[in-house]
C-alpha positions as CSV (number, residue, x, y, z in Angstrom):
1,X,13.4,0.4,-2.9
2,X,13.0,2.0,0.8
3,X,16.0,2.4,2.7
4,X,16.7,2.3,6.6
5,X,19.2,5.0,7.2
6,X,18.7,7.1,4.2
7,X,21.3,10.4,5.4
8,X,24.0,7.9,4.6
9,X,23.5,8.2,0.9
10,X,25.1,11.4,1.0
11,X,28.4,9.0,1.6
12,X,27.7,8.2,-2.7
13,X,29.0,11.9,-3.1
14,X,32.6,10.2,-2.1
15,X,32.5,8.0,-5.3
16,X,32.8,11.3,-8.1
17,X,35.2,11.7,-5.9
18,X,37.5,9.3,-6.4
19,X,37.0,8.9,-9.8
20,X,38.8,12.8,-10.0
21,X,41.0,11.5,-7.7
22,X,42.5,8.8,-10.3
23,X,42.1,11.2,-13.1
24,X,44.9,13.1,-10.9
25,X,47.0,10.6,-10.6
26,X,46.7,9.4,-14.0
27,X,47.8,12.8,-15.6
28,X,50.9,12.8,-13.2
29,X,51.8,9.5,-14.8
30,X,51.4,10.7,-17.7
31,X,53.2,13.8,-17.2
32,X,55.8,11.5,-15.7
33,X,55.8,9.4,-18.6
34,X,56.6,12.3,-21.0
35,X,59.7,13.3,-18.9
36,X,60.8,9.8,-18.4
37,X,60.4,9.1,-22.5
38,X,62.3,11.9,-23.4
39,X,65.3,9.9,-20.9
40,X,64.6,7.1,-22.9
41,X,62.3,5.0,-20.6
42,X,58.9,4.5,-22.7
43,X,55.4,3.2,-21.0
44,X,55.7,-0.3,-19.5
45,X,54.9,-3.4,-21.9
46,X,51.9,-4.0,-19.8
47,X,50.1,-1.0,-20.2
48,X,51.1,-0.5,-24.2
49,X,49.7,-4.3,-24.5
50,X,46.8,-3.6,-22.8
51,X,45.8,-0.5,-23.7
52,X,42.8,1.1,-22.4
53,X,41.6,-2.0,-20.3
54,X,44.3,-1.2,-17.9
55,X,41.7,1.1,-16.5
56,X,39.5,-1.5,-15.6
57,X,41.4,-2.9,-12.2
58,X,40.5,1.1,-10.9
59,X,37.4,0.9,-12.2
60,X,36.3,-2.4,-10.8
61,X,37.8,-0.8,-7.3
62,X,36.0,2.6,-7.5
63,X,32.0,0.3,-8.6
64,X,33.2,-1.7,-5.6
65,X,33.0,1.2,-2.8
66,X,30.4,2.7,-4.3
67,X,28.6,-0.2,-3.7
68,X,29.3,-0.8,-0.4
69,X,28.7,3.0,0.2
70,X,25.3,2.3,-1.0
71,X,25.0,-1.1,1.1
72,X,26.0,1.2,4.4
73,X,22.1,3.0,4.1
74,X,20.2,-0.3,4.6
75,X,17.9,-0.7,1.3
76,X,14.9,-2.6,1.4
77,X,13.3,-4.0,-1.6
78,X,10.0,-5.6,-1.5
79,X,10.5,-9.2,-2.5
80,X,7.7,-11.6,-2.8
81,X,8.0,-14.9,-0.6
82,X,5.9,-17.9,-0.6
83,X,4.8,-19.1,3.5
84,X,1.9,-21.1,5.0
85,X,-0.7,-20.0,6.9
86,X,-4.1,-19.7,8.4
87,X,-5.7,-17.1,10.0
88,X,-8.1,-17.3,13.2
89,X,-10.3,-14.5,14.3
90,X,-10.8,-14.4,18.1
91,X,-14.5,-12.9,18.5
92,X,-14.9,-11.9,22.0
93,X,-18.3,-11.2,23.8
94,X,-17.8,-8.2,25.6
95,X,-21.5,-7.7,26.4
96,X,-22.8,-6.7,29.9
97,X,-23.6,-10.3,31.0
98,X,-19.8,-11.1,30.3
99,X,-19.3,-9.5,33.5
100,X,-21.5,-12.4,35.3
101,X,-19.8,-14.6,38.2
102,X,-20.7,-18.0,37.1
103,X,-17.0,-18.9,36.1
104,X,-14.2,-17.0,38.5
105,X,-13.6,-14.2,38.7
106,X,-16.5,-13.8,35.9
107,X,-17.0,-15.0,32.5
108,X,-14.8,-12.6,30.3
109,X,-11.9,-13.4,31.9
110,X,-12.6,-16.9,31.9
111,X,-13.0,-16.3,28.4
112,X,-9.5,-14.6,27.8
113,X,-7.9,-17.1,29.8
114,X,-8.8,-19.4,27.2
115,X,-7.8,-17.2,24.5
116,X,-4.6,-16.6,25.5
117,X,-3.8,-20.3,26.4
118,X,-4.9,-21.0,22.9
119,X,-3.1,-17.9,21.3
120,X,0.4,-19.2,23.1
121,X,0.1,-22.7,21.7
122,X,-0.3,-21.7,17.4
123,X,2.4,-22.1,15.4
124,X,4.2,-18.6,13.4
125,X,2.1,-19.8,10.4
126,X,-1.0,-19.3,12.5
127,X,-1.7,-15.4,12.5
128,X,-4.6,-14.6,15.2
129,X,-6.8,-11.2,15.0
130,X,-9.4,-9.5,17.7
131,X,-12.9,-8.7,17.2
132,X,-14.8,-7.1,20.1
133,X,-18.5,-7.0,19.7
134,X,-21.7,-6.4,22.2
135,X,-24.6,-4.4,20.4
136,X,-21.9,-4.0,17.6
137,X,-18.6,-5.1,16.5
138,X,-15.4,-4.0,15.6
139,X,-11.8,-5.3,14.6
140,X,-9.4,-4.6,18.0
141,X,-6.5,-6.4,16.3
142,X,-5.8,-7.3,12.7
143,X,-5.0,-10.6,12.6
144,X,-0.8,-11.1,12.9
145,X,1.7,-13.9,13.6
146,X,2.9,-11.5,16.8
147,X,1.5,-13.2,20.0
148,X,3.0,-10.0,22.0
149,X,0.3,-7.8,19.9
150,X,-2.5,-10.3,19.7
151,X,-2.5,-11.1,23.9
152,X,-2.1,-6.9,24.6
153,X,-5.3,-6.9,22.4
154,X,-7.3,-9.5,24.4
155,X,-5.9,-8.0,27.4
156,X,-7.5,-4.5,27.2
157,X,-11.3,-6.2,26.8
158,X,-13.8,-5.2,29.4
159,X,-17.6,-5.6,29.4
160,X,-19.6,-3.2,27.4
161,X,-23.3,-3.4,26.8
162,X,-26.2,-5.8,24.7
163,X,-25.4,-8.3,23.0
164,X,-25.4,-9.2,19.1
165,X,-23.6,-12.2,18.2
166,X,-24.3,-11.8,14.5
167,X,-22.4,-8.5,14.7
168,X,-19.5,-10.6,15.8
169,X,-19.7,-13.2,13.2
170,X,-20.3,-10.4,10.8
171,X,-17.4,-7.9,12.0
172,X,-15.0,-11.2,11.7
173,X,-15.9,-12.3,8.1
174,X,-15.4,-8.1,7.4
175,X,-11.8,-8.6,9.2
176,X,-11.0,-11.4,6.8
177,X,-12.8,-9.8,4.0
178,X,-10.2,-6.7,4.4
179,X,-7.0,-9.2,5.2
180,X,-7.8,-11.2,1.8
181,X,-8.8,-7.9,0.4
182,X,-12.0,-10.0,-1.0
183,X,-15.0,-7.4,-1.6
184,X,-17.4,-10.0,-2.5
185,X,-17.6,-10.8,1.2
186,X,-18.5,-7.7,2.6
187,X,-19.5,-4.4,2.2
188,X,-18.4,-1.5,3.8
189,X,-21.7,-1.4,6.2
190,X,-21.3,-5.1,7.3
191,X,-24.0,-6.5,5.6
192,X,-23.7,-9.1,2.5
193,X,-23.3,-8.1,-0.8
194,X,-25.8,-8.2,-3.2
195,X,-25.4,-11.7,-4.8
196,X,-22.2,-12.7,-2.7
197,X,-20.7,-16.1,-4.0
198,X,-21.9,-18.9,-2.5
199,X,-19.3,-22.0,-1.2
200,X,-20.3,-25.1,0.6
201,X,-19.2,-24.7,4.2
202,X,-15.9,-24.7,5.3
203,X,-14.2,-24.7,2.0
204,X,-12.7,-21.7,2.9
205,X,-10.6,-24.2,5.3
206,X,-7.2,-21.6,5.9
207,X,-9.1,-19.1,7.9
208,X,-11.8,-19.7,11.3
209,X,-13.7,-17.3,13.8
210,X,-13.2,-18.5,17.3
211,X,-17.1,-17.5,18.8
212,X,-16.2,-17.0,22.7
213,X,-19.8,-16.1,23.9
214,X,-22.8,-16.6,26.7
215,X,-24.6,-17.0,23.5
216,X,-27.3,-14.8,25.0
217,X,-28.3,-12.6,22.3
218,X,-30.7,-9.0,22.6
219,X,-30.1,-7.4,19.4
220,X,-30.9,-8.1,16.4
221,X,-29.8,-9.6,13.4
222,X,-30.3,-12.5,13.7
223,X,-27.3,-14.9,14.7
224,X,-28.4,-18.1,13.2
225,X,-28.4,-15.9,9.5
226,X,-25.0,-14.7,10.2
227,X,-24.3,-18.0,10.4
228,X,-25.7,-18.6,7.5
229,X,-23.3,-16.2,6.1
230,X,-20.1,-17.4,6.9
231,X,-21.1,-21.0,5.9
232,X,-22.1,-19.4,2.2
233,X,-18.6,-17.9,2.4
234,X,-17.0,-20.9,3.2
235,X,-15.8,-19.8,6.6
236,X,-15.9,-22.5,10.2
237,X,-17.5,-20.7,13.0
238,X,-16.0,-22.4,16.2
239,X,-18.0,-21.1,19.4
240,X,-16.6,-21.3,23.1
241,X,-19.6,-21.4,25.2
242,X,-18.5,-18.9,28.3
243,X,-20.8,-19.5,32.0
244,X,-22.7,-22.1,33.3
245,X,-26.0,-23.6,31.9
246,X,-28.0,-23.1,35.4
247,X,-27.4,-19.1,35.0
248,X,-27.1,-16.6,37.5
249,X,-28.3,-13.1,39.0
250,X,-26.3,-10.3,37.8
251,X,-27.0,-6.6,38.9
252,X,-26.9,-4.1,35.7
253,X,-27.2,-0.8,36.6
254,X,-29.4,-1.6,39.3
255,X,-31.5,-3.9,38.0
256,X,-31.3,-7.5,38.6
257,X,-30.9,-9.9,35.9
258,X,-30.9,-13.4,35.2
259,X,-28.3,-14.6,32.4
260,X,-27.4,-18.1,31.4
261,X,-25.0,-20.0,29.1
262,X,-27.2,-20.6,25.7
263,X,-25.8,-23.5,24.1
264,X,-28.1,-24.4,21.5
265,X,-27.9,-21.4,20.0
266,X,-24.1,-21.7,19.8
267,X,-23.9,-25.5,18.8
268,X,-26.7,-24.7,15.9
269,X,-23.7,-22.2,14.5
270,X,-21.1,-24.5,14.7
271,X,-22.9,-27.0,13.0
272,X,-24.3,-24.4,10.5
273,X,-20.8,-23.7,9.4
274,X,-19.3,-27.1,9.5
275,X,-17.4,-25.9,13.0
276,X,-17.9,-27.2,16.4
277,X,-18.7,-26.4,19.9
278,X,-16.3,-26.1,23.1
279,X,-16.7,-25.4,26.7
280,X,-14.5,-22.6,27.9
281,X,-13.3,-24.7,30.6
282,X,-11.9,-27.3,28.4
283,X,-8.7,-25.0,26.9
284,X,-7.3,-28.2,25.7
285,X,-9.9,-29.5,23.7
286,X,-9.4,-26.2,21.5
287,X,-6.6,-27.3,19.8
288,X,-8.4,-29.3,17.4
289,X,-9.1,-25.9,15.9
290,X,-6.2,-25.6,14.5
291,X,-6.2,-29.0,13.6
292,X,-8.9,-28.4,11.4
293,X,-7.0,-25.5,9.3
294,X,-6.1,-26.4,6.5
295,X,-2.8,-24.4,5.9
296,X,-2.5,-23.3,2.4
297,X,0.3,-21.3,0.3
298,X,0.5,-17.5,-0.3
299,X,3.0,-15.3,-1.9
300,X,3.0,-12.1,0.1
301,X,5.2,-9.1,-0.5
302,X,7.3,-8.3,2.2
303,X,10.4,-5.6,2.8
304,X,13.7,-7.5,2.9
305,X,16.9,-6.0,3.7
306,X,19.5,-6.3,1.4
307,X,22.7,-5.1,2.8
308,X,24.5,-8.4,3.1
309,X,23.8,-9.4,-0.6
310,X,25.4,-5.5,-1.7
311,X,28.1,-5.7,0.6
312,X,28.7,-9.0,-0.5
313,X,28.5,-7.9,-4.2
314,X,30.9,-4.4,-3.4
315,X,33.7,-6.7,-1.5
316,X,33.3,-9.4,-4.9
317,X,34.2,-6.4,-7.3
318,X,36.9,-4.8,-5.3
319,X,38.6,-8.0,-5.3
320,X,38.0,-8.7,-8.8
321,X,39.9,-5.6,-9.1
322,X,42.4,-6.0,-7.1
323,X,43.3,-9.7,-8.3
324,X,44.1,-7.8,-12.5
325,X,45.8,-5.4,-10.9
326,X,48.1,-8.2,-9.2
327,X,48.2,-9.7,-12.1
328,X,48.4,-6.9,-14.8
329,X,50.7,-4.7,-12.8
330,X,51.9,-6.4,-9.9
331,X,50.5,-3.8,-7.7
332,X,46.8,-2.8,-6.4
333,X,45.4,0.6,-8.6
């Protein structure tokens, strides 16, 4: 159990406290009682009938505050909690030909503009990660049901250097290795294990990579056997084709360079893992993405507070106190 505002459990030091409080006020009774007896006025009917339980009323009243003295720090407890979800990986080309002019103002930000429009329009039961790659890859964003997190993410992209789409298929199925903390997908170095599980593709239906590419690939491995890879594992590779098919010129550090939308490359891995192929300018057809997850049920631990359910609880037992003493005594303790 964690707790919010932790300093306030000092507050418990009231409930000892108390307790020596009524002790006090008992013994004056008692003293009380002694001169009143030797009058001729003996202890009330009540409190000879019910003997020591006419403690309890003050007793219920004194676990009742501590209770809510121990409500007023905020505890957490981790509690387990069933939800559906899926989980799509956004891997972004952020190679040097990103930068070309083919679709305005060039094709990575045509790219995120289809991210984000795509991002916006999933469900809370949809979380969304980041994976940059050009002649590597890396997670930018684990993948999380906050849109605010997973658009900042996209947002601070910017064209890099070669291009490896393999390491981007590979850096995703890493990310999603890691989030369903699944060793037999990945080692630590990004390559396959040694005699990884196979699955038929797409059986792995609650989790996708979103490919947004040129497709233009310069560095080895080789894409089409990371493909390979995330079919064996089960995992839909969808890939967003980013520029034109006609190409254009684009000047790299002086040099002048002809790049150009590869397609077949990218609809040979959608069809490798049982995903498909989409045109960056068609944002709407990418919908169907998520129509194809299949949502599935998971039990994840999460921090819940639990102040209500105490303070709830402590106001319960000081009124179960309160309520004998009415009863026992016609007074509170």
């Amino acid at each position: 159990m964690t707790f919010i505002w932790p300093p306030l459990l000092w507050l418990l030091l009231l409930a000892p406290l108390g307790a020596l409080l009524y002790a006090r006020v008992l013994r004056r009774r008692q003293r009380a009682a002694g001169v009143y007896g030797q009058l001729g006025f003996g202890p009330t009917a009540a409190a000879v009938r019910l003997g020591r339980r006419r403690h309890l009323p003050a007793l219920l009243f004194l676990l009742g505050i501590t209770i809510l003295l121990f409500a007023l720090a905020r505890p957490q407890m981790a509690v387990s909690l069933p939800r559906v979800e899926g989980t799509v990986i956004l891997a972004f080309d952020i190679s040097g030909s990103m930068a070309a002019t083919d679709l305005q103002p060039n094709r990575l930000e045509a790219a995120k503009v289809a991210a984000r429009t795509f991002v916006e329009r999933q469900p809370p039961s949809v979380r969304v990660g980041v994976v940059a790659f050009s002649d590597g890859g890396l997670s930018v964003q684990a993948p999380t049901s906050e849109q605010a997190d997973v658009l900042a993410a996209i947002n601070r992209l910017s064209p890099q250097r070669g291009t490896s789409v393999a390491q981007g298929i590979l850096a995703s199925l890493k990310t999603l290795a890691a989030m369903n903390q699944d060793t037999s997908f990945l080692s630590d170095n990004s390559a396959p294990t040694a005699e990884p599980p196979i699955v038929p593709p797409g059986s792995f239906g609650s989790a996708a990579i979103v490919l947004l590419t040129d497709g233009e690939n310069n560095v080895l491995p080789d894409p089409l056997e990371a493909a390979q890879t995330a079919a064996d594992r089960g995992v839909r590779v969808y890939t967003v084709g980013v520029g034109s098919p006609t190409g254009t010129t684009l000047d790299l550090d002086g040099f002048s360079v002809f790049t150009q939308l590869d397609e077949p490359t990218l609809r040979r891995i959608a069809q490798i893992t049982d995903g498909a192929y989409y045109n960056a300018a068609n944002t709407q057809d990418l919908e169907s993405i998520y129509e194809g997850l299949d949502l599935q049920l998971v039990i994840q631990p999460t921090d819940m507070e639990v102040t209500a359910i105490l303070s709830g609880l402590g106001v319960a037992v000081l009124l179960a106190g309160g309520l004998l003493s009415l009863v026992w005594f016609s007074r509170l303790p």
